[in-house]
TISE-597817 format. One record per residue (C-alpha): residue number from 0; residue in one letter; x, y, z. Coordinates in steps of 0.25 Angstrom, whole numbers, plus 5000, padded with zeros to 4 digits. Example, Ala and Ser with C-alpha at 12.3 -4.5 7.8 and 13.67 -1.06 7.14 Angstrom:
keba gupa xx yy zz
0 A 5049 4982 5031 $
1 S 5055 4996 5029 $
//
This chain:
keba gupa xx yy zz
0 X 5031 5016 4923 $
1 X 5040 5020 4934 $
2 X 5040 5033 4939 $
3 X 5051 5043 4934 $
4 X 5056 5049 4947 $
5 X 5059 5034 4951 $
6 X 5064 5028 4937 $
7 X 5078 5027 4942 $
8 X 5075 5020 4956 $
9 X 5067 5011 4948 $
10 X 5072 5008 4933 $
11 X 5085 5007 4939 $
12 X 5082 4996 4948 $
13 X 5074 4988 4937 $
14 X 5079 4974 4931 $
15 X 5074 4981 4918 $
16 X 5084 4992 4919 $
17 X 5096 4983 4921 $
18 X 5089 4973 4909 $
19 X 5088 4987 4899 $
20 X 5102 4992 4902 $
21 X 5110 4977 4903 $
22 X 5118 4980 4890 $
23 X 5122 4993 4894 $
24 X 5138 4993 4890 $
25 X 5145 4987 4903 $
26 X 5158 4987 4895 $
27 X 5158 5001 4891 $
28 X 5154 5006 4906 $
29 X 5166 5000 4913 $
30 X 5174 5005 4902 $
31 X 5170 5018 4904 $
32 X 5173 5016 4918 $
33 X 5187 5011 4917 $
34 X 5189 5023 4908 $
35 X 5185 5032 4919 $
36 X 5193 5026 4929 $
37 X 5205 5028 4918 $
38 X 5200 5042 4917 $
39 X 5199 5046 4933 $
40 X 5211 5036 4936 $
41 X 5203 5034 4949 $
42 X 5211 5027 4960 $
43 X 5212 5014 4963 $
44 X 5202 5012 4976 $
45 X 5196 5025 4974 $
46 X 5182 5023 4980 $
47 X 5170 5028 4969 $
48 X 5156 5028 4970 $
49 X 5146 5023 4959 $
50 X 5135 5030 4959 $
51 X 5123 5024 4952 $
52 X 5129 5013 4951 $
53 X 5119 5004 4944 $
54 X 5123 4989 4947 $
55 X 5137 4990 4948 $
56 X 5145 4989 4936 $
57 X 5153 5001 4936 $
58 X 5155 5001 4950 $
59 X 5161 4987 4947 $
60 X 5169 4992 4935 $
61 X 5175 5004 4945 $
62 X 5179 4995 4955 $
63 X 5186 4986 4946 $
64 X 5192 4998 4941 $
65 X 5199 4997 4957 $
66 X 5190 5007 4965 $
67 X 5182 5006 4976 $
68 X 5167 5007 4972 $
69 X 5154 5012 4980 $
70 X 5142 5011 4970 $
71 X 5128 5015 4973 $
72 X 5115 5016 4965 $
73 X 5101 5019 4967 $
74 X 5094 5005 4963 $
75 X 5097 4995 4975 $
76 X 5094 4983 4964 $
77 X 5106 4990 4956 $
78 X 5115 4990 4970 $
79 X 5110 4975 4974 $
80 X 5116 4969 4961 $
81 X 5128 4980 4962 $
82 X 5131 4974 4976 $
83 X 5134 4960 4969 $
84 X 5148 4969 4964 $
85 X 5150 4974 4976 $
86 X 5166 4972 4983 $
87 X 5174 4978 4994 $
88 X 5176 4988 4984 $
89 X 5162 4990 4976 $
90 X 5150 4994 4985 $
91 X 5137 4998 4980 $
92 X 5126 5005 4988 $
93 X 5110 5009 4984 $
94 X 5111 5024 4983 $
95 X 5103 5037 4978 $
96 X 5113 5046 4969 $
97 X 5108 5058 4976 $
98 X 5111 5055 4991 $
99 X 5125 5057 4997 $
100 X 5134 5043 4996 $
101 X 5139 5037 5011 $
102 X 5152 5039 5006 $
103 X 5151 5054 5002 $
104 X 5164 5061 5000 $
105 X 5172 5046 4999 $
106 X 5173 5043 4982 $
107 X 5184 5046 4974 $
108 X 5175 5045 4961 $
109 X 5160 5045 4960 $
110 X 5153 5039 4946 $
111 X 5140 5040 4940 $
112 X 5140 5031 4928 $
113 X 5130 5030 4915 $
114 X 5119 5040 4917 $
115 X 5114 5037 4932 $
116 X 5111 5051 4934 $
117 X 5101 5060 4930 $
118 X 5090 5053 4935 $
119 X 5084 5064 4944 $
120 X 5071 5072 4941 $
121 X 5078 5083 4949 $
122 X 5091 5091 4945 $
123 X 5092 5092 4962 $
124 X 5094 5078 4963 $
125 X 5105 5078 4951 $
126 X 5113 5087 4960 $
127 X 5111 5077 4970 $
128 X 5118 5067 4965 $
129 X 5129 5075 4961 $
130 X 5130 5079 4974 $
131 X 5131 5065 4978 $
132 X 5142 5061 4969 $
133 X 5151 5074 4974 $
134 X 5146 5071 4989 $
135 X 5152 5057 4988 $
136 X 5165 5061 4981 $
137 X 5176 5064 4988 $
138 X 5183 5080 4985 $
139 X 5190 5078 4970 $
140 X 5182 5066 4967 $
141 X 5178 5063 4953 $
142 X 5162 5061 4950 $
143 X 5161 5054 4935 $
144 X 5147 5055 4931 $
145 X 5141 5048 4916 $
146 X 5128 5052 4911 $
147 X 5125 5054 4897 $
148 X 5125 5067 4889 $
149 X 5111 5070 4886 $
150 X 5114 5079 4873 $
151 X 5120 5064 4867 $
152 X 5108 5057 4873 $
153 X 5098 5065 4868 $
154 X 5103 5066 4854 $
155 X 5106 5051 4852 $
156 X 5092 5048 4860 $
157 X 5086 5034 4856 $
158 X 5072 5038 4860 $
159 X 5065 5023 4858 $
160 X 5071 5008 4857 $
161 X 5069 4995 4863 $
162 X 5079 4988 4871 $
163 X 5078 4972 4871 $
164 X 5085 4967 4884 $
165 X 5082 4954 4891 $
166 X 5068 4950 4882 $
167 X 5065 4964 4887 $
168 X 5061 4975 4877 $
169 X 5064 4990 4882 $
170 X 5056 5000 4874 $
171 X 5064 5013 4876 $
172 X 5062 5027 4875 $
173 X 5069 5039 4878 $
174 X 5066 5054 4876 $
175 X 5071 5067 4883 $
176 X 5060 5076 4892 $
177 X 5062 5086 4902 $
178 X 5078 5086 4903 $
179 X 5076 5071 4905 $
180 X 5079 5058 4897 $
181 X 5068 5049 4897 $
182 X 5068 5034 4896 $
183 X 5054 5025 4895 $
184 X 5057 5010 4896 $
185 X 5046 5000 4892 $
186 X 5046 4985 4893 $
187 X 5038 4973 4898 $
188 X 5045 4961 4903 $
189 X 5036 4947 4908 $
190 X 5025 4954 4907 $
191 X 5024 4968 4913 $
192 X 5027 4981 4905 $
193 X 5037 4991 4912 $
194 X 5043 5004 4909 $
195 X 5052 5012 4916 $
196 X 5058 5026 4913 $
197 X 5072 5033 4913 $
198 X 5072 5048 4916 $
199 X 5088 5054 4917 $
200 X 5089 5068 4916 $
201 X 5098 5075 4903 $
202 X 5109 5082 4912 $
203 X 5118 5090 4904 $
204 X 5132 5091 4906 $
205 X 5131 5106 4912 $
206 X 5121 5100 4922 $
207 X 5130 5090 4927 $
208 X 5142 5099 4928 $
209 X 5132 5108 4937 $
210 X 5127 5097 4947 $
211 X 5142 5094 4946 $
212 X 5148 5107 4951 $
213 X 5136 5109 4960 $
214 X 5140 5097 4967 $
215 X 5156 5100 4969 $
216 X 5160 5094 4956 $
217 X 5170 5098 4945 $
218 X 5169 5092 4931 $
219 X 5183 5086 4928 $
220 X 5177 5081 4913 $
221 X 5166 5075 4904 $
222 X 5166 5066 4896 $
223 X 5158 5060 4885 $
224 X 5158 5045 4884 $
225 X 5160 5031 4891 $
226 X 5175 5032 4883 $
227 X 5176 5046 4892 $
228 X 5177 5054 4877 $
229 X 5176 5069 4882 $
230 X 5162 5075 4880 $
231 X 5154 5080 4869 $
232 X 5140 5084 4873 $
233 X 5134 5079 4859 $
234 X 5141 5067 4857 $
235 X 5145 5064 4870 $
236 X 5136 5051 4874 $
237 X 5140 5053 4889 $
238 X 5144 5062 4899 $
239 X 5153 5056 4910 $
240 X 5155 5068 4920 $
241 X 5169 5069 4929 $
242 X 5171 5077 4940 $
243 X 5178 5083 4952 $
244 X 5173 5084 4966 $
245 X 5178 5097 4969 $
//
């Protein structure tokens, strides 16, 4: 079983991770982008930054959209297959969420799609990353930050299944401990048995507002869902943050 304080460094970088999540909806992520950029009407060229980019895709989809992209994520397997998208205008780089980007000061937008925060035992290291994301923004840039709403979570909580993909079968289960949703993977593939664990903390909207402000950030607006509905906190699967660098 892998450790809990590394589950990210090493789940992440896992063949099983990619194999589980395969059928996650492509289509309705680059929808959702497109609707953002729609929303901001962010300039053509603009330079943005992914962060926690996973492999790729949406960094793709943003600079088809006609901006110039910088992606970085923590998993150097995710950046080595990300690289095979790379273009004079789309460049990914391994990088921690917590340490100060080289271009700091340089993006026009910042994005932090589909959950890839809340991973850290320590709220310090929360305030970290925000600061990063403020850090690499330049004065008036926007920050758009998704993560889902842990009110809606917890109510529709499916807390065992099994998730066939590839010959594979995942045994899941989820619960709720300690301000924390757990995940417990288990599976055996040609042989060997494997389990791996997902921890990412249940931040409220309040708490992101706080790290937000603490880090030189205004809330423009929130909103609720990939289809950028406004917010509900009870039925609100979502909650797709945007603000202001002051």
């Amino acid at each position: 079983m892998e450790k809990e304080q590394d589950w990210f460094s090493t789940w992440f970088d896992s063949p099983y991770y990619h194999l589980l999540y395969a059928e996650r909806d492509e289509a309705e992520a680059a929808s959702f982008i497109q609707a953002l950029q729609q929303r901001l009407q962010i300039p053509q060229n603009a330079l943005v930054l992914d962060a926690a980019c996973g492999k790729g895709r949406h960094a793709k989809t943003l600079q088809l959209l006609g901006l110039n992209v910088d992606a970085f994520d923590l998993s150097p397997q995710n950046i080595q297959a990300a690289n095979t998208l790379a273009s004079e205008d789309l460049s990914f780089f391994v990088h921690d969420i917590r340490v100060r980007v080289p271009k700091h000061g340089a993006y026009d937008v910042v994005f932090n799609f589909f959950t890839s925060f809340g991973y850290f035992d320590q709220a310090a290291d929360n305030l970290l990353a925000f600061q990063t994301f403020a850090d690499a923004l330049k004065p008036g840039g926007i920050l758009v930050m998704d993560f889902f709403n842990p009110t809606y979570v917890l109510a529709n909580l499916v807390r065992e299944e099994v998730v066939a993909r590839g010959g594979i079968s995942f045994a899941i289960k989820r619960w709720e401990a300690n301000g924390f949703l757990h995940k417990s993977i288990v599976f055996s593939d040609q042989g060997k048995d494997f389990q791996f664990m997902e921890k990412v903390e249940l931040i409220g909207k309040q708490d992101f507002i706080a790290y937000a402000a603490q880090s030189g950030l205004s809330l423009v607006d929130l909103l609720g869902d990939y289809s950028l509905a406004q917010f509900d906190e009870k039925t609100s699967p979502r909650m797709v943050f945007i603000w202001v660098k002051k």
